[in-house]
C-alpha positions as CSV (number, residue, x, y, z in Angstrom):
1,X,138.6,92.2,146.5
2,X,139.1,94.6,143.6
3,X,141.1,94.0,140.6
4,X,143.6,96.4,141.4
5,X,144.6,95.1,144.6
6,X,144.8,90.9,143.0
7,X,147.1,92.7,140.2
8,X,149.3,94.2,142.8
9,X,149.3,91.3,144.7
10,X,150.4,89.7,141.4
11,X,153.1,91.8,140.4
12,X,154.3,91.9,144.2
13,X,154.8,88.3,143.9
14,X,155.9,87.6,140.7
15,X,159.0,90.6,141.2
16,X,160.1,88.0,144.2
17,X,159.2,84.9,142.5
18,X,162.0,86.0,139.3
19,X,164.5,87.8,141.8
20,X,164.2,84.9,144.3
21,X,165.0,82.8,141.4
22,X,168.4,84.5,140.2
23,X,169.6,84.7,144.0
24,X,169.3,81.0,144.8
25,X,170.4,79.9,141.6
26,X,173.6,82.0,141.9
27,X,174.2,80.8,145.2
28,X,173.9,77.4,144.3
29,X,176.3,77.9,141.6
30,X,178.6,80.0,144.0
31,X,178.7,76.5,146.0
32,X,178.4,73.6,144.0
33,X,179.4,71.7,146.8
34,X,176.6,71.9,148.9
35,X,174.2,69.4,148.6
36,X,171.2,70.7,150.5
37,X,170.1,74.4,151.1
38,X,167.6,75.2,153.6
39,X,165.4,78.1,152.9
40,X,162.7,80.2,155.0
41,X,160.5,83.0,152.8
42,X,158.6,85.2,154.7
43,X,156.0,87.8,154.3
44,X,155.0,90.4,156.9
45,X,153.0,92.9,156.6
46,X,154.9,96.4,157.3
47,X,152.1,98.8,157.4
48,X,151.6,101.6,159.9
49,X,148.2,101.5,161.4
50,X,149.2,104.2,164.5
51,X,147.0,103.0,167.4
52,X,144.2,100.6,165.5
53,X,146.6,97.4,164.2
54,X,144.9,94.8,163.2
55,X,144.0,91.8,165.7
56,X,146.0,88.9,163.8
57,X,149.5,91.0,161.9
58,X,149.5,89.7,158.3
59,X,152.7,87.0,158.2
60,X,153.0,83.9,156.6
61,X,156.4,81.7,156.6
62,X,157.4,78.9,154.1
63,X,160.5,76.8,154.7
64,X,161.6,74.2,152.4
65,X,165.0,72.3,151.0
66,X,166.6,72.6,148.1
67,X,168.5,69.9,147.1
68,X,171.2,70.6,144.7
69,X,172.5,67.3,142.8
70,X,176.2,67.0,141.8
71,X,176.3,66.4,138.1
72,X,178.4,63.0,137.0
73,X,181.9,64.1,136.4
74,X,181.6,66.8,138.7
């Protein structure tokens, strides 16, 4: 793979990794009361490839908790 492609990858990633970030932790802070948040991330591949798509479509899903604790006091 060439180096420009791994640094787009990169940057791709990292510009969700920090605005993922901000949006859960403001929602989490928008509702303090909720104790769990479930989550699903997902990446698909939006390309246009007319009539030759690929054989397997590029998508990969992550789903997870996160649990948001309730501060003593709170």
């Amino acid at each position: 793979m060439e180096d420009t492609a791994r640094r787009d990858i990169r940057r791709l990633l990292k510009t969700f990794g920090i605005q993922a970030d901000e949006a859960l932790t403001a929602h989490l802070e928008r509702h303090p009361q909720m104790g769990a948040l479930q989550v699903r991330i997902v990446l698909e591949d939006l390309t246009e490839y007319g009539d030759s798509p690929p054989a397997e479509p590029l998508r990969v899903e992550v789903e997870d908790t996160i649990v948001q604790r309730l501060e003593i006091g709170d």
